[in-house]
C-alpha positions in Angstrom: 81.5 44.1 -126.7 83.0 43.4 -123.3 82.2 46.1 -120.4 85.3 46.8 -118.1 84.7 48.2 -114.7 87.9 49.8 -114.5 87.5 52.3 -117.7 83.9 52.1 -117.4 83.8 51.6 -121.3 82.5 49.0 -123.4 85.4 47.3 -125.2 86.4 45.5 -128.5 87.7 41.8 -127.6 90.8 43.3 -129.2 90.7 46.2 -127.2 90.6 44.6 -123.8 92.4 41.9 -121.5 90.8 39.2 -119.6 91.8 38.4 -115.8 92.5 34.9 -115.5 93.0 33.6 -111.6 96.4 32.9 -110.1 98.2 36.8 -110.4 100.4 36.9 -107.5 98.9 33.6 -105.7 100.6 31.4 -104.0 98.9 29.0 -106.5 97.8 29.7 -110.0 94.6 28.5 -109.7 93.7 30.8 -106.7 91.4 33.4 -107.4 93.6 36.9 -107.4 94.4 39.1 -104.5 92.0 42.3 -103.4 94.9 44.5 -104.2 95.5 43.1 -107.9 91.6 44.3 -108.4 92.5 47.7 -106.5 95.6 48.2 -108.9 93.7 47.0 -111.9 90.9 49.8 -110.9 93.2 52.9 -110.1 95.2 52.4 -113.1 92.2 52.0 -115.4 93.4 49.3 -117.3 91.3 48.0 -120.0 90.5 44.4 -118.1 87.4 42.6 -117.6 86.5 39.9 -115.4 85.2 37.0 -117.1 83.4 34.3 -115.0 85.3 31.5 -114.9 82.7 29.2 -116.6 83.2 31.4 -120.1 87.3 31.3 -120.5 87.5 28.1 -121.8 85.9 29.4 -124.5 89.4 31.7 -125.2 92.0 29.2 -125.5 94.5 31.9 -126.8 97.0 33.3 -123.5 96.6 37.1 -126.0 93.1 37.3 -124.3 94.5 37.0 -120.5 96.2 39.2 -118.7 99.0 37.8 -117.2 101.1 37.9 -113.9 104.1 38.8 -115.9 102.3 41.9 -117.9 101.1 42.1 -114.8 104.0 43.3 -112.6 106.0 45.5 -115.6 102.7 47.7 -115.9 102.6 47.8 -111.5 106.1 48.9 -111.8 106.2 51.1 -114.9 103.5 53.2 -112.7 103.9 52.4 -109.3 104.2 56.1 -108.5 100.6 56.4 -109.3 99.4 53.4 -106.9 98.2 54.5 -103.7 100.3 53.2 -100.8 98.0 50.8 -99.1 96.8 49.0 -102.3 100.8 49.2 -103.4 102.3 48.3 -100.0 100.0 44.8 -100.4 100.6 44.2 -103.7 104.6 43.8 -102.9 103.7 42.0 -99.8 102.1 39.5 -102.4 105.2 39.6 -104.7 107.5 39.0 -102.3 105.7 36.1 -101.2 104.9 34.4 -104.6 109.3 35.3 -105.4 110.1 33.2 -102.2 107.5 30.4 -103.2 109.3 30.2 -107.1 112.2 30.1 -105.4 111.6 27.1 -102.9 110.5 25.1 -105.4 112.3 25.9 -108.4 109.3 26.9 -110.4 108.8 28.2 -113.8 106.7 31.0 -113.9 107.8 33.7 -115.0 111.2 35.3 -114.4 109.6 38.7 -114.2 109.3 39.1 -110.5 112.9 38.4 -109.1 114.0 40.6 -111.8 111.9 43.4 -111.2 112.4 43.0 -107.5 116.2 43.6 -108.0 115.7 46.5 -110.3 113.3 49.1 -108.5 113.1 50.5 -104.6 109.9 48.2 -104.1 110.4 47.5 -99.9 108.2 49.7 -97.5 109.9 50.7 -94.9 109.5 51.7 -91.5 107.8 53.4 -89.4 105.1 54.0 -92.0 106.0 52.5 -95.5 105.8 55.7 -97.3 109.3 55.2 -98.3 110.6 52.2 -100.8 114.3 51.2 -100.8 116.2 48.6 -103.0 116.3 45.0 -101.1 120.6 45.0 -100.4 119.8 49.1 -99.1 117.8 47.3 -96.0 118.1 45.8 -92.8 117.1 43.1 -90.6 115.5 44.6 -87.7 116.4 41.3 -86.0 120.2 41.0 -86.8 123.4 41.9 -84.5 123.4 45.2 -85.8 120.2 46.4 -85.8 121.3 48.7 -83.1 123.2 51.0 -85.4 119.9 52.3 -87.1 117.4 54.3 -86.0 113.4 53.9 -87.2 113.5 57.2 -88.9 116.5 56.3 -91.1 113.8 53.9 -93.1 116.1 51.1 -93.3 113.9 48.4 -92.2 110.8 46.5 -93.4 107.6 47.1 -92.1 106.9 45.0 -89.4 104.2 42.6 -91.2 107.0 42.0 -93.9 109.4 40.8 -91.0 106.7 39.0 -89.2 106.3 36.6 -92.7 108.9 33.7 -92.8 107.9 34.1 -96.7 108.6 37.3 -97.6 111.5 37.5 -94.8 113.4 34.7 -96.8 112.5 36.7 -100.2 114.3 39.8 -99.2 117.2 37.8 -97.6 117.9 36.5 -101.2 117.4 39.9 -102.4 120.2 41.5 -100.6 118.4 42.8 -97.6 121.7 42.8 -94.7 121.0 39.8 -92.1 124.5 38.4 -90.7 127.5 40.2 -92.3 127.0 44.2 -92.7 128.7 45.5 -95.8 132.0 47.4 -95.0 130.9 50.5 -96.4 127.9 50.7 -94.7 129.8 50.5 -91.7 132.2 52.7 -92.9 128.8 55.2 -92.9 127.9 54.5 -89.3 131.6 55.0 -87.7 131.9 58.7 -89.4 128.5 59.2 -87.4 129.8 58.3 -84.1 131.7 61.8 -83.2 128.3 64.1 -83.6 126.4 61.8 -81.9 128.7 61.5 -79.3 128.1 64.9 -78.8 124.5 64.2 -78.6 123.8 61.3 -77.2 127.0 60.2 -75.2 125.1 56.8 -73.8 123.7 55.8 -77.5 127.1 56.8 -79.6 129.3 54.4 -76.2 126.3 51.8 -77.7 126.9 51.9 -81.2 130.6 52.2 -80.9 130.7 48.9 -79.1 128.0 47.0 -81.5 130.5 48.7 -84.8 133.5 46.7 -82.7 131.4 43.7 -83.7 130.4 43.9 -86.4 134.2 44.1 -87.4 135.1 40.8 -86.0 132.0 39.4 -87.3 133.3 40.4 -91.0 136.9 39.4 -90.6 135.2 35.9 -89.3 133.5 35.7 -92.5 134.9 37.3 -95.0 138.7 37.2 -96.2 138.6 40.2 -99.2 139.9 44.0 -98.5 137.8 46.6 -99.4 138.8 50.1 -99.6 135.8 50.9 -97.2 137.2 48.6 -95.1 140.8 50.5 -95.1 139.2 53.5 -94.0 137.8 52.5 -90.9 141.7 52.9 -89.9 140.9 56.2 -90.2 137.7 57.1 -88.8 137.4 58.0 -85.2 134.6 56.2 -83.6 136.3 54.1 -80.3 135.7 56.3 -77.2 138.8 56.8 -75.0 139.3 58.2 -71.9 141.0 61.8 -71.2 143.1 60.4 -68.6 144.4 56.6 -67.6 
């Protein structure tokens, strides 16, 4: 029988996994992340930590747990993981997806696909809220301006401040140099009540939208229907008289 600290129950070899080092390192042979033990402990899985010294003794991968099992379980109950211990554990992923993508690794598919699939970025100001990579922003690009904190559209700050994880999320989707038509389609119909407002701010976005345009007929030749209907949306300030 094999005791497992997170069940607090005395398991069957059958019954129970066995962490092997390298889940969510930047190498597999690093020992694993705080936050992996943190996960593996609030969700009571059935895992026990074997010294190192005794796994050779398992040569089958059955009796490991591994990075790919792993990340499915995190994100078939990531609802349940409290935010700190969650928040770090996708800080980790995102760096280990930008380190198989550098070098063209094979581990496990798992990760990029997973990260394309769910909400999985904390967002600012407090990273309560998780949004789909392509539904953020670079808090560094031309149009940053157009977004306010509250509107939880971009990364915590210690996920921008990591050239890793900052080069993850741009191959996720996350907006960096050209701003998707429709999501400034979104911001123009927001100009008028603002206006209203906040005259100084809406004259500010107005004037960073007006870029933003050029910037995507520099870039990009297609015609969207988003893009026809900023013929239509009033958002350029004019004066009453000449």
């Amino acid at each position: 029988l094999f005791y497992s600290a997170a069940t607090s129950e005395w398991l069957t070899l059958d019954d129970c996994k066995f962490v092997k080092p390298g889940i969510l390192c930047h190498s597999l042979s690093q020992q694993i992340p705080q936050c992996v033990c943190d996960i593996i402990l609030q969700l009571k899985l059935p895992v026990v930590d074997l010294p190192q010294k005794y796994q050779n003794h398992f040569s089958l991968d059955g009796y490991f747990l591994t990075e790919e099992q792993f990340v499915k379980i995190f994100f078939d109950k990531i609802e349940s993981v409290v935010q700190e211990s969650r928040n770090e554990t996708l800080f980790h992923m995102f760096e280990v997806h930008a380190i198989i993508r550098e070098n063209n690794s094979n581990r496990s598919q798992t990760i990029d696909q997973c990260l394309k699939a769910n909400p999985c970025v904390p967002c600012s100001p407090d990273g309560c809220v998780l949004r789909l990579a392509q539904e953020i922003v670079d808090p560094n690009c031309l149009f940053s301006g157009l977004f306010d904190c509250s509107e939880n559209r971009f990364p915590l700050e210690n996920f921008c401040s990591s050239h890793l994880v900052k080069s993850s999320l741009a191959s996720l989707g996350m907006t960096k140099s050209i701003m998707p038509w429709s999501m400034l389609a979104e911001k123009a119909k927001s100009i008028v009540k603002l206006y209203y407002n906040n005259s100084q701010k809406a004259l500010e976005r107005s004037a960073l939208i007006i870029k933003s345009i050029n910037k995507n007929l520099e870039n990009q030749s297609n015609v969207s229907e988003e893009k026809a209907d900023l013929a239509t949306i009033p958002f350029i300030p004019v004066l009453q008289k000449p």
